[in-house]
C-alpha positions as MATLAB code, in Angstrom:
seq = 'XXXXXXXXXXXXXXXXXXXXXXXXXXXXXXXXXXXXXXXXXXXXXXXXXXXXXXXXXXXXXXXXXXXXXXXXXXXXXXXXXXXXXXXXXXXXXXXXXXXXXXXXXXXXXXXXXXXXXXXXXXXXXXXXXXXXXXXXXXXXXXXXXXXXXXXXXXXXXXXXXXXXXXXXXXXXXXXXXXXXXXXXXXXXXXXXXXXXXXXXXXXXXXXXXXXXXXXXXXXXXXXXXXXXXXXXXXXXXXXXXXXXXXXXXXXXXXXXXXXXXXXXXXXXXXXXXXXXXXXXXXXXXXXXXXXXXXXXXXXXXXXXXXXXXXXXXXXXXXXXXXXXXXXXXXXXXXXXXXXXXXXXXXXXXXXXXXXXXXXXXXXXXXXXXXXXXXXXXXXXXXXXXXXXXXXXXXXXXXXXXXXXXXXXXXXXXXXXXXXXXXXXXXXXXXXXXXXXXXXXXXXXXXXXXXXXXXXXXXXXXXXXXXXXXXXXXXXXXXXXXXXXXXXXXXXXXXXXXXXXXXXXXXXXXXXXXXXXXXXXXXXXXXXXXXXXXXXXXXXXXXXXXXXXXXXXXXXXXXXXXXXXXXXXXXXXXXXXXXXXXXXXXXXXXXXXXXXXXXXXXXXXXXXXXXXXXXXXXXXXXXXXXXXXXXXXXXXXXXXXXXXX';
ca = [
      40.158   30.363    9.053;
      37.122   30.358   11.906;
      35.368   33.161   11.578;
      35.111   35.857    9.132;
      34.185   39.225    9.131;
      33.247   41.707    6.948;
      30.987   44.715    5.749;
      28.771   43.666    3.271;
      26.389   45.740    0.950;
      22.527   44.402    0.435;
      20.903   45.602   -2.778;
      17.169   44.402   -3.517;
      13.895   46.176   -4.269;
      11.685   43.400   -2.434;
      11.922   44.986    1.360;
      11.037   41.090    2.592;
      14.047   39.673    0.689;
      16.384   42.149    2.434;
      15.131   42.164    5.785;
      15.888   38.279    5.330;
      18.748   38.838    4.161;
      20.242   41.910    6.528;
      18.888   40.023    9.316;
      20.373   36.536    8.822;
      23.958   37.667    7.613;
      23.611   40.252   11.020;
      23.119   37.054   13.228;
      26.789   36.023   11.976;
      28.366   39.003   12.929;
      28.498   40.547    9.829;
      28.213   44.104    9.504;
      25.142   44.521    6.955;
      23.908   47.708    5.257;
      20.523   47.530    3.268;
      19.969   49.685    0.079;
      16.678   49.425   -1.845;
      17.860   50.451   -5.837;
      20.961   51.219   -7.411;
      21.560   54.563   -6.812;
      21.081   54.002   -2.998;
      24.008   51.611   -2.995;
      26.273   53.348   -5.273;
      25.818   56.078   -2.756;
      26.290   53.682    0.252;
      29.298   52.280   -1.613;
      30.828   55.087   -2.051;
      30.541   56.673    1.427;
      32.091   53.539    2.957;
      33.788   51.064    0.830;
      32.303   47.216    1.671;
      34.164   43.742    1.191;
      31.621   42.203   -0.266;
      27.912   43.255   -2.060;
      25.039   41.065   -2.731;
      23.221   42.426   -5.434;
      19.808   41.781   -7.029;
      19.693   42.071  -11.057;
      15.566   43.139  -11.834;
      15.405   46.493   -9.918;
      13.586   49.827  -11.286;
      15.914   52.719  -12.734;
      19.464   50.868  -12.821;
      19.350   47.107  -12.882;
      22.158   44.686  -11.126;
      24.250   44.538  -14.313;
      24.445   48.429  -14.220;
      25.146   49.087  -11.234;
      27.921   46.449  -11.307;
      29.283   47.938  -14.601;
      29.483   51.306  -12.281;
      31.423   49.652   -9.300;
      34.166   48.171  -11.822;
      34.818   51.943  -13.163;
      35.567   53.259   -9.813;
      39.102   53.557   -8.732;
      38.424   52.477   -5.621;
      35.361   50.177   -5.674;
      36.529   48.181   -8.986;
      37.665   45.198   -6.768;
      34.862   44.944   -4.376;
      33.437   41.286   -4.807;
      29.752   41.329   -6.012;
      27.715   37.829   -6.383;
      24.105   38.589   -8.254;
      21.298   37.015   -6.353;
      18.889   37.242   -8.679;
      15.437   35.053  -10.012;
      17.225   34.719  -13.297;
      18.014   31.323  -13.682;
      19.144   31.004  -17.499;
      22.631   30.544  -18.253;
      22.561   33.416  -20.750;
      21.585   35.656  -17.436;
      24.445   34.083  -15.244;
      27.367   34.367  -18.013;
      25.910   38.339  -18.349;
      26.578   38.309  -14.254;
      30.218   37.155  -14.842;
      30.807   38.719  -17.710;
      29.851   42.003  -15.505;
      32.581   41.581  -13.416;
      30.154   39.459  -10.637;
      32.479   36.711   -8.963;
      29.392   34.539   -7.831;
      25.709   34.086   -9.221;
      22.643   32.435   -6.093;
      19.517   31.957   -7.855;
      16.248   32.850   -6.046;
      14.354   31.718   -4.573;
      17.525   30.780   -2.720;
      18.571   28.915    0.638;
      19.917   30.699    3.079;
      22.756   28.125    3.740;
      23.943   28.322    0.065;
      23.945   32.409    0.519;
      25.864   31.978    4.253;
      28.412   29.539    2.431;
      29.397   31.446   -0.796;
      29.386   34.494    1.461;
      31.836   33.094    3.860;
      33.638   31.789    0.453;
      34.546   35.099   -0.912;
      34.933   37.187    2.276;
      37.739   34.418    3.114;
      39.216   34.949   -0.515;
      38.957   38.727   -0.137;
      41.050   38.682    3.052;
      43.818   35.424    1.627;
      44.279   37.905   -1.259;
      44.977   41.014    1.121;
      46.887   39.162    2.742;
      48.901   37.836   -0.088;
      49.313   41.503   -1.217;
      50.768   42.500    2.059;
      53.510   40.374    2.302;
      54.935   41.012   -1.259;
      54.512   44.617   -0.446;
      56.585   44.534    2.659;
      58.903   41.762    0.535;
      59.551   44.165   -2.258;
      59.922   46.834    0.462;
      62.455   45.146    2.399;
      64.639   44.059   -0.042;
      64.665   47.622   -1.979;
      65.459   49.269    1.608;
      68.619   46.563    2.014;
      70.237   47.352   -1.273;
      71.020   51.339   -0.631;
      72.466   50.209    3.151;
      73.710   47.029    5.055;
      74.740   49.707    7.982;
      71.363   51.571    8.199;
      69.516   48.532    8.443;
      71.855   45.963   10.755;
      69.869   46.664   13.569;
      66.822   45.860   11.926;
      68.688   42.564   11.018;
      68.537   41.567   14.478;
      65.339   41.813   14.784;
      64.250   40.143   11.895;
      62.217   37.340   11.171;
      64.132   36.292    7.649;
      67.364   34.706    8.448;
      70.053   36.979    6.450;
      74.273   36.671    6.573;
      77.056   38.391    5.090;
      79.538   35.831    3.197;
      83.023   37.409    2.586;
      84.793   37.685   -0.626;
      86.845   34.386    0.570;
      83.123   32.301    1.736;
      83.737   32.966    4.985;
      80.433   33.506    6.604;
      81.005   37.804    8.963;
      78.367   37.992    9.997;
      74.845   36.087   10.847;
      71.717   37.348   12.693;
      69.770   35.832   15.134;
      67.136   34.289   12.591;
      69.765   32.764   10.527;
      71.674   31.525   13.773;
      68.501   29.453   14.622;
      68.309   28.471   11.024;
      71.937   26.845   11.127;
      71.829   25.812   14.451;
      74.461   27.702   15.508;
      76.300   30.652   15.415;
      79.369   29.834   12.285;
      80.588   33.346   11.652;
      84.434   32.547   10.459;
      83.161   29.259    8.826;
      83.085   28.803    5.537;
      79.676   29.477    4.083;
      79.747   26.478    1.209;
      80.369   24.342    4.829;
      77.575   26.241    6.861;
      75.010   26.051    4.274;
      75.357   22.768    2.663;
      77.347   20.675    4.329;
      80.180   20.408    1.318;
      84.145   20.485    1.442;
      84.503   22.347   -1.612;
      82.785   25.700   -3.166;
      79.447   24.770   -4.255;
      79.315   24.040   -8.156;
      76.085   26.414   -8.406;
      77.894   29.018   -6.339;
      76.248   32.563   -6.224;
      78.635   34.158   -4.663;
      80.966   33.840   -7.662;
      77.658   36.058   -9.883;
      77.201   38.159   -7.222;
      81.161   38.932   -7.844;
      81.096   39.215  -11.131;
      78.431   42.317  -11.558;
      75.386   40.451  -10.845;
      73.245   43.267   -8.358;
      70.735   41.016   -7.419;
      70.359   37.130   -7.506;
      66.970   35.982   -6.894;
      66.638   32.262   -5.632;
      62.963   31.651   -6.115;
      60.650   28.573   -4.340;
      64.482   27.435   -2.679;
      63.742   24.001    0.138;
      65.483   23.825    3.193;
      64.347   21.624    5.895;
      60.859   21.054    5.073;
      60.073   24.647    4.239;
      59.985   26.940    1.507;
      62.327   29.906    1.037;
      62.996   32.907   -1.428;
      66.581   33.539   -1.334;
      68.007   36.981   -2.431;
      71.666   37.920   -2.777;
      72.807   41.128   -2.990;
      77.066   42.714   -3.269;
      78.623   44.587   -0.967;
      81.082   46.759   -2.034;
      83.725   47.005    0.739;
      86.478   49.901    0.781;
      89.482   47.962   -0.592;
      87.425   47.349   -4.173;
      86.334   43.695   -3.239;
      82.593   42.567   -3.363;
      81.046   40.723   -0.352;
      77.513   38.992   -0.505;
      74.600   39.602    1.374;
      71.777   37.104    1.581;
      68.282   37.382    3.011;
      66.265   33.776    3.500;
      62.737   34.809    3.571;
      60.147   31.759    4.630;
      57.252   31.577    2.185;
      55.838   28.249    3.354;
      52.690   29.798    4.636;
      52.440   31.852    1.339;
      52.692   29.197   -0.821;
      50.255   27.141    1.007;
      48.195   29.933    0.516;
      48.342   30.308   -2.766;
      47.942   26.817   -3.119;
      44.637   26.470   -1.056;
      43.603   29.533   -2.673;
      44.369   28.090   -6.384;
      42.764   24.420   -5.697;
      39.589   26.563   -4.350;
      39.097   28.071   -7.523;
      39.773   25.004   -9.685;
      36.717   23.012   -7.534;
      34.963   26.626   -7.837;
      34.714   25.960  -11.438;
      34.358   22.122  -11.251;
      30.997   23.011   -9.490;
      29.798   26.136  -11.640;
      30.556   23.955  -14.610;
      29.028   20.698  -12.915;
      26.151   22.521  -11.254;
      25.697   24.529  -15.100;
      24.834   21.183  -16.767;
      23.596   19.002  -13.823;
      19.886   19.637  -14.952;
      19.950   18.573  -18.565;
      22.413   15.899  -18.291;
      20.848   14.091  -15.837;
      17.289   14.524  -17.965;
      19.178   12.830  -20.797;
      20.802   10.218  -18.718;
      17.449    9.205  -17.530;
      16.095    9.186  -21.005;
      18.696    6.942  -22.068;
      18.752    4.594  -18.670;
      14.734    4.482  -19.161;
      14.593    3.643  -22.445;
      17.220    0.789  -21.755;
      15.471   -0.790  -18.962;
      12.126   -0.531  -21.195;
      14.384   -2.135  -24.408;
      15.484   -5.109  -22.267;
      12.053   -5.700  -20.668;
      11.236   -6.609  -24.590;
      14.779   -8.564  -25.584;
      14.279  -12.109  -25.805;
      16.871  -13.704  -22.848;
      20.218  -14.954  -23.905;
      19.705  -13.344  -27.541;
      22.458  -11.349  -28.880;
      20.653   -8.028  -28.632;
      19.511   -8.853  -24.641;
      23.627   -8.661  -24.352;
      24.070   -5.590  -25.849;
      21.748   -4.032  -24.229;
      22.709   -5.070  -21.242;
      26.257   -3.753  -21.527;
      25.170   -0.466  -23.008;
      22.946   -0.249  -19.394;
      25.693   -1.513  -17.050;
      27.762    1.013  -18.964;
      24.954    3.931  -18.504;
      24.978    3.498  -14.622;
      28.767    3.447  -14.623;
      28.459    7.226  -16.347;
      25.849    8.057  -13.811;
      28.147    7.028  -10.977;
      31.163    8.749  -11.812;
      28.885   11.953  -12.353;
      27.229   11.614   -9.350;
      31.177   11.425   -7.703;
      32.219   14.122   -9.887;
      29.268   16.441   -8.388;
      29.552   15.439   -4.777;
      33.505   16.108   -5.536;
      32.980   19.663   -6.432;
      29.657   20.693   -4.929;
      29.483   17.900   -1.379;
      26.262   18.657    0.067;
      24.011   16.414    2.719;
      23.632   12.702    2.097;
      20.825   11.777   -0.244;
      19.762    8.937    2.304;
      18.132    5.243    2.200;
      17.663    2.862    5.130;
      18.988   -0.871    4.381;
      21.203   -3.291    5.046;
      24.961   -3.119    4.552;
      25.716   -6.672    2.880;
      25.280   -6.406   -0.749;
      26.629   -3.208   -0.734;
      29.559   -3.878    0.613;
      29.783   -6.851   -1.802;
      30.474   -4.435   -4.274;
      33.717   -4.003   -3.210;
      34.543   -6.556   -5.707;
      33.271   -4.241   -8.351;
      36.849   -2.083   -8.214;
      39.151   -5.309   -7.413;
      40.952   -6.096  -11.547;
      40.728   -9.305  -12.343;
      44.327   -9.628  -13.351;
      45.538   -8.033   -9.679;
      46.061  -11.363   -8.181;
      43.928  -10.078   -5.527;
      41.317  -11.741   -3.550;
      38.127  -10.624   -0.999;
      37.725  -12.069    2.742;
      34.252  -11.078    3.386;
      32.581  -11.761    6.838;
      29.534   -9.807    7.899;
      27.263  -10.246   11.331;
      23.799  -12.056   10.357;
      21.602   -9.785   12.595;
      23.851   -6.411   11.063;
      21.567   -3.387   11.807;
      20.254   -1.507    8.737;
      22.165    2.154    8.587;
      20.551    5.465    7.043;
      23.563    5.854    4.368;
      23.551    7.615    0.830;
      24.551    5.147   -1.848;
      26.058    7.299   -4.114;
      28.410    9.300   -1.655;
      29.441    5.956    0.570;
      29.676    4.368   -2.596;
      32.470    6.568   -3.565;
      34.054    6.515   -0.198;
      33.823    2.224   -0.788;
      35.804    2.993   -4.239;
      38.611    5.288   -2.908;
      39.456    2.952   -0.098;
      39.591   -0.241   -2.188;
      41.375    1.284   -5.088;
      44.361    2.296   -2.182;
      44.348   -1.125   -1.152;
      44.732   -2.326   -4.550;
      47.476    0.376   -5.263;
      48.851   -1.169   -2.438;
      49.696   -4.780   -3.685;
      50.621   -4.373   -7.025;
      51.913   -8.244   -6.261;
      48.828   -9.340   -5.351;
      47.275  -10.528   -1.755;
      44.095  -10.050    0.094;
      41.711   -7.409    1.262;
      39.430   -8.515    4.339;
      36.133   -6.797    4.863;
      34.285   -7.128    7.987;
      30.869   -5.833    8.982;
      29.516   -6.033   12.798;
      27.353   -4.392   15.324;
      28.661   -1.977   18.222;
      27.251   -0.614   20.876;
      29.128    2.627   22.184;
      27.914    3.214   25.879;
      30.385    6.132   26.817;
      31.559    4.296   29.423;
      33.669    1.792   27.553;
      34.372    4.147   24.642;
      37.441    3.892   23.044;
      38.785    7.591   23.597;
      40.306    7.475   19.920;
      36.321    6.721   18.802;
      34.953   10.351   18.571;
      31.305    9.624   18.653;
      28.081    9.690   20.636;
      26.827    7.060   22.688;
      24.213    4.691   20.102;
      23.903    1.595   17.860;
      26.975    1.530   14.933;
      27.495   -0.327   12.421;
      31.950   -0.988   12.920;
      33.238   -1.575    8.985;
      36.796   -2.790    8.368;
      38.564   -2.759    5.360;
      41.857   -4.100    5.575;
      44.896   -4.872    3.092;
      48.270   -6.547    3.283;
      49.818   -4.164    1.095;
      53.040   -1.942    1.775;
      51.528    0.369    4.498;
      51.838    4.054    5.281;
      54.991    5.625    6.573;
      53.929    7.421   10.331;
      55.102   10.606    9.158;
      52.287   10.772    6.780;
      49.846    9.194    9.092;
      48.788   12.674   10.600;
      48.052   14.050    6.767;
      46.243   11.520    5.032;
      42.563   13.095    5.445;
      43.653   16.383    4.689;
      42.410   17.683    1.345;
      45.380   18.111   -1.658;
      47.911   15.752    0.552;
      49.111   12.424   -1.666;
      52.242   10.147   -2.278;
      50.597    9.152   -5.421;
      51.962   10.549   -9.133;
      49.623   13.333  -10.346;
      47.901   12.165  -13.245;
      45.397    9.942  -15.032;
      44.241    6.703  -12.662;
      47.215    8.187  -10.479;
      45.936   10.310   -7.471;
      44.335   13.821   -6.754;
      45.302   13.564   -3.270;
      41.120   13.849   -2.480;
      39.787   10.107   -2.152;
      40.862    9.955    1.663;
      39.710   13.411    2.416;
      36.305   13.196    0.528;
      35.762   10.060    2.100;
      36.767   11.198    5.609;
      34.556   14.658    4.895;
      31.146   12.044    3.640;
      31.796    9.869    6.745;
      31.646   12.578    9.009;
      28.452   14.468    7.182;
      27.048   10.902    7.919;
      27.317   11.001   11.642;
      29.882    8.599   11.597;
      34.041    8.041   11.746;
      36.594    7.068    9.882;
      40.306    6.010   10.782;
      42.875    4.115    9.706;
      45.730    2.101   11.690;
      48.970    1.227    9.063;
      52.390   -0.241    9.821;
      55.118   -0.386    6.782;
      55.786   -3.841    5.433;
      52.275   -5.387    6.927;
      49.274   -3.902    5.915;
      46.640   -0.804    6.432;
      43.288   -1.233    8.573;
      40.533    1.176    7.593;
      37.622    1.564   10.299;
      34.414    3.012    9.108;
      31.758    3.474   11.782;
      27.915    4.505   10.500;
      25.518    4.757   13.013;
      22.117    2.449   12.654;
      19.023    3.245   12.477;
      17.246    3.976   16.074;
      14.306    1.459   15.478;
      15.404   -0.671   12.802;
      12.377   -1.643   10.145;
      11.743   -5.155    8.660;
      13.951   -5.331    5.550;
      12.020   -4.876    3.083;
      11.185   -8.058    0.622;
      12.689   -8.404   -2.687;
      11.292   -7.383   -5.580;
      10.402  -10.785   -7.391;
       7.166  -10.524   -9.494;
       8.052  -11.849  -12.646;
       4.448   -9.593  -14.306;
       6.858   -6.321  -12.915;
       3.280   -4.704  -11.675;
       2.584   -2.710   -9.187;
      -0.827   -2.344   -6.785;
      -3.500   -1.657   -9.520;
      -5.693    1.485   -9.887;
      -3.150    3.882   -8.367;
      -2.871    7.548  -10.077;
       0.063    9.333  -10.385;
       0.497   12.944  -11.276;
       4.090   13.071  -13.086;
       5.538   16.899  -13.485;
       8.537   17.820  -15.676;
       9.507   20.675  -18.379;
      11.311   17.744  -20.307;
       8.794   16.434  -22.669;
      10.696   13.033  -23.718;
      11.147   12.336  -19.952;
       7.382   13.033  -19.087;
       6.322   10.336  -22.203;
       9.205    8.390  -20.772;
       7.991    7.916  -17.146;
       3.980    7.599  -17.993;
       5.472    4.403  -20.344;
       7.399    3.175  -17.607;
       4.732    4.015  -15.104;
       2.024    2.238  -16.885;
       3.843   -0.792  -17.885;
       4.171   -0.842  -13.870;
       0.753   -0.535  -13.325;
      -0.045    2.711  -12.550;
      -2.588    5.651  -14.079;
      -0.577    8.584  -15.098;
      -0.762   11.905  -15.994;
       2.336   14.130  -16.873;
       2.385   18.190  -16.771;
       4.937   20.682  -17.404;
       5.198   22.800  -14.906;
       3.977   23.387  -11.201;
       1.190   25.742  -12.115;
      -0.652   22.441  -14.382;
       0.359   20.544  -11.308;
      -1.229   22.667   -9.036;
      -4.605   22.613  -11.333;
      -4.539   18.685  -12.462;
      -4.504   17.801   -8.303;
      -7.340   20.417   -7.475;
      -9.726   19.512  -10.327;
      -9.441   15.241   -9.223;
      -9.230   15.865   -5.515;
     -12.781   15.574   -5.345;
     -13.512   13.101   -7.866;
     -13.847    9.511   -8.393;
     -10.568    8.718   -9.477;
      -7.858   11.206   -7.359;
      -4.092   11.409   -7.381;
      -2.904    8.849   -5.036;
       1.195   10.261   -5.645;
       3.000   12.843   -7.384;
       6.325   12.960   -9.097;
       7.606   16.618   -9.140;
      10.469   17.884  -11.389;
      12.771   20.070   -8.700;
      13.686   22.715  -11.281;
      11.660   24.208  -13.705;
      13.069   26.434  -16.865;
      11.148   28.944  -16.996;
       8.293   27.702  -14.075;
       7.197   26.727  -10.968;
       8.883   23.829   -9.711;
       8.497   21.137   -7.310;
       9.583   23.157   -3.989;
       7.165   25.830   -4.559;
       4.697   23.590   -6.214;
       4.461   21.294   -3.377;
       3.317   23.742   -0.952;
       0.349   24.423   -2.738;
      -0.732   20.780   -2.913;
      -0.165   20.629    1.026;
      -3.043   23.568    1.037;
      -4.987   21.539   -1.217;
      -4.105   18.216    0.315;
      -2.175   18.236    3.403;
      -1.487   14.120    3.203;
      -0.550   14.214   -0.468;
       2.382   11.313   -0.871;
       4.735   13.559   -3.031;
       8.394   12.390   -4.269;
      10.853   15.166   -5.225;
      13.010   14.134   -8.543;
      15.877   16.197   -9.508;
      19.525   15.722  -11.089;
      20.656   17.903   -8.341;
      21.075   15.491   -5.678;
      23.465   17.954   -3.696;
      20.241   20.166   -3.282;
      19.067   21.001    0.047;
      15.182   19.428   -0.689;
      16.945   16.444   -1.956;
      18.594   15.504    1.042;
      16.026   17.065    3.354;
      12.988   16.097    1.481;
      10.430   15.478    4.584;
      11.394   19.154    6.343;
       9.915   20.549    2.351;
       6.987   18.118    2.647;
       7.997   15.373    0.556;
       7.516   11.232    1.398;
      10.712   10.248   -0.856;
      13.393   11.683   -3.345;
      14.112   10.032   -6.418;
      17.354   11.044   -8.338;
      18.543   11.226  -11.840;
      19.201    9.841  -13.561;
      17.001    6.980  -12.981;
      15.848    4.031  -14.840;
      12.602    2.072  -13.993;
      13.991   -0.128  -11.085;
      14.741    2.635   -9.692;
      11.138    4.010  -10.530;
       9.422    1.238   -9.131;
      11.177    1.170   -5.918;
      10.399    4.645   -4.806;
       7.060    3.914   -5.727;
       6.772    0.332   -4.014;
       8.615    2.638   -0.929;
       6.159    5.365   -1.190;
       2.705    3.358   -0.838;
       4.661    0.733    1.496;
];
């Protein structure tokens, strides 16, 4: 919708939090008032109704959940939108919020992105759902106004957007405005309406002129097509002088309406996706890495080849299948910045083969360029875009055939640029993926990346009509392009272009020690609020090689550095838990250590890979970011990473 405006109301007690606030939603041109307590905005509120208020819970005299109880019982402020921004972070605090009548819930301390975004998100609602109130007012109006009198309003006819006629008591269309004339393609008054309309010899079996005849008042035609667009049809009788009943109809186009309401109703359904995903993201993940530790620990001790090394190694292949699709399932609902690592492209595009069924009768052509350039991608979200593409290729031949994958370097000068190549000049890494499957009709070509368009049946392995637009919204967030080139009856070619990285670094060497130990005599400080997953890691950690020592929360952190900076045996890494119930966690936590030691090698670990820290870990003063659920390959390579 571009740009939306609005008058928003900023409640907090902290002056510094809403000077931030007032000033940053000011620089996008909203219109911001400030009010320091309750009563103050009630007041404010009152005087001049906002769209939207942002409103702090912990506040002396009337707290958030007060003052929101107060907007709901006014008349006129009852359907202002209010999201609590607030620095309670239980769930008990945020169903309260909800349960308050609050439509949103940002937990301090927050970013001012997120607060922008879900900002933007319900002003945009606000004004769809105006909007959507207008138009059935005036459609109500309009159709009440035609029923007392076709005369009085014929010269409103002719002006009007809906296409309306008048169908005689014989079907023979008297009389057709200018709307309806375009609708038809031509002016048939004296034709016989069954003939206009729908092309038939004879009366129409469903015809509604016959109920209009027989006493109906007013036959509603609800959701009718026509030509690619949407229409409610209403039919109302005319009563003409000599006793006999003509038949008025009005086509009103609700295509826009309906797409509306359509956008508006899928934007609620990923609104929950993410509340719910986002809810249960933390302790999920803690568990998953609890259980993906423990397995990777359990096989370490399995004898190879014995019955129990195989179960445990399906029960771990199955683990990281879970944390895949929960990790697509989050980046579904929430997106968010890629969660980056530099390396090559080969063996992950191997993987391909990975979502190809054995009994498909379907094989995979791979040919990559030796020198390929290593690309800055996130596994998890490319990953995903890999999956959807594949699994439409294999949809594609349910007879079997082949799908070709190709990997090479390109250079794009600017000079030489294909035009239909939207990207800067730079190194690229040019993927194809390319089927021999049934291809895509051009009319659909145009629509195929946007979000909610599919051919596919609705249902379980069926289609959500996202893959294409998920994967065309994670290409772009990587710098990168995506595009696809498909001719019915030969194939589809899918083009993925990622750029590489500037000054490409020696690949890194496999990890091969068979003793699975790491440089001796390093320290790490481990920090989580999840005490299995602390005694978890410092297991894991040791068996690598490393001196540990776990803590809580940010404030033992904070002490545990301080005390062995200066002593003979100091922290040489820390791990630090993002989110903290209850405490200080690894964002604030890590700008203490900086004061106390402004080269500390720190990696950020959270089950909230869609956070901001996560995918921007360096600008927050982090070295790496590990994500969980992990399992202790993945332990030892951010480590291994970390200390180079």
């Amino acid at each position: 919708m571009g740009i939306v405006s609005g008058n928003i109301l900023v409640v907090d007690d902290t002056e510094e939090n809403l000077r931030i606030l007032v000033e940053a939603l000011g620089n996008k041109g909203y219109k911001v008032r400030p009010a320091l307590n309750g009563q103050i905005a009630l007041k404010a509120a009152r005087k001049e109704t906002p769209d939207l208020i942002l409103l702090d819970i912990i506040m002396p005299g009337m707290d958030g959940y007060q003052v929101c109880d107060a907007l709901k019982a006014d008349k006129v402020l009852k359907d202002v939108p209010v999201i609590f921004i607030s620095a309670l972070d239980e769930v008990g605090d945020k169903v309260k919020g909800f349960s308050a009548g609050g439509v949103d819930y940002i937990s301090k301390p927050f970013q001012m992105e997120e607060v922008l975004a879900r900002v933007k998100t319900q002003l945009t609602l606000r004004h769809l759902r105006k909007e959507l109130e207008e138009k059935n007012i005036r459609l109500q109006q309009t159709n009440e106004s035609l029923r007392k009198s076709e005369e009085k309003y014929r010269s409103m006819m002719e002006s009007m957007d809906d296409s309306v006629y008048i169908c005689s008591p014989d079907y023979h269309v008297e009389y057709m405005n200018p709307a309806m004339v375009k609708m038809v393609g031509r002016d048939a008054v004296g034709e016989l309406c069954y003939k206009v309309l729908h092309e038939l010899d004879e009366k129409c079996p469903w015809c509604v002129h016959d109920k209009v005849q027989q006493g109906e008042n007013h036959v509603i035609e609800t959701d009718r097509p026509r030509d690619n667009r949407t229409y409610n049809v209403s039919h109302f009788p005319i009563h003409n002088a000599d006793g006999s009943i003509s038949k008025l109809t009005i086509f009103r186009d609700i295509t826009e309406i309906k797409d509306i309401e359509h956008q508006l109703q899928q934007a609620q359904k990923m609104e929950a996706i993410g509340t719910l995903t986002g809810g249960i993201a933390h302790d999920y993940n803690n568990l998953m890495s609890i259980i993906m530790g423990n397995l990777s620990m359990a096989m370490d001790e399995a004898e190879p080849g014995s019955l129990l090394g195989d179960y445990l190694d399906q029960a771990n292949t199955a683990s990281h299948k879970v944390r895949d699709l929960t990790h697509e399932l989050m980046t579904l609902s929430r997106g968010g910045a890629p969660v980056r690592e530099v390396g090559s492209l080969d063996e992950f595009l191997k993987s391909a083969s990975n979502f190809i069924p054995a009994d498909s009768g379907i094989s995979l052509n791979e040919s990559f360029s030796q020198d390929l350039m290593q690309v800055p991608y996130d596994p998890y979200k490319m990953g995903a875009v890999l999956k959807n593409v594949v699994n439409n290729a294999v949809e594609a031949m349910p007879d079997g055939g082949i799908i070709r994958i190709t990997a090479e370097n390109l250079r794009i000068d600017g000079e030489t640029q294909d035009p239909g190549i939207p990207l800067k000049p730079g190194d690229y890494v040019h993927i194809s993926i390319q089927d021999q499957g049934k291809g895509i009709l051009e009319k659909h070509l145009d629509q195929i990346f946007d979000p909610y368009f599919s051919t596919k049946e609705m249902g379980v392995r069926k289609g959500m009509g996202l893959g294409l637009a998920t994967a065309y919204a994670t290409v772009q967030k990587h710098g990168g392009h995506i595009a696809i080139d498909s001719s019915p009856g030969v194939g589809t070619t899918v083009d993925i272009y990622l750029p590489a990285e500037a000054q490409p670094q020696e690949i890194e060497s496999e990890i091969t020690s068979v003793a699975d130990k790491a440089v001796p005599l390093k320290r790490v400080l481990v920090m989580d609020d999840e005490e299995m997953l602390r005694t978890l890691a410092q297991k894991m950690l040791e068996r690598l090689g490393y001196e540990v020592k776990t803590v809580s929360d940010g404030v033992e952190a904070i002490d545990a550095y301080d005390r062995q900076k200066d002593s003979s045996e100091p922290f040489d890494s820390a791990i630090l838990d993002l989110t903290i119930k209850g405490g200080m966690g690894g964002e604030q936590t890590i700008r203490e250590l900086l004061k106390i030691d402004p080269h500390i090698k720190a990696i950020v670990c959270s089950g909230y890979f869609n956070d901001p820290v996560m995918s921007n870990f360096q600008e927050y003063g982090f070295k790496g970011a590990l994500s969980k659920p992990y399992d202790k390959k993945k332990l030892k390579e951010a480590l291994e990473k970390l200390f180079g």
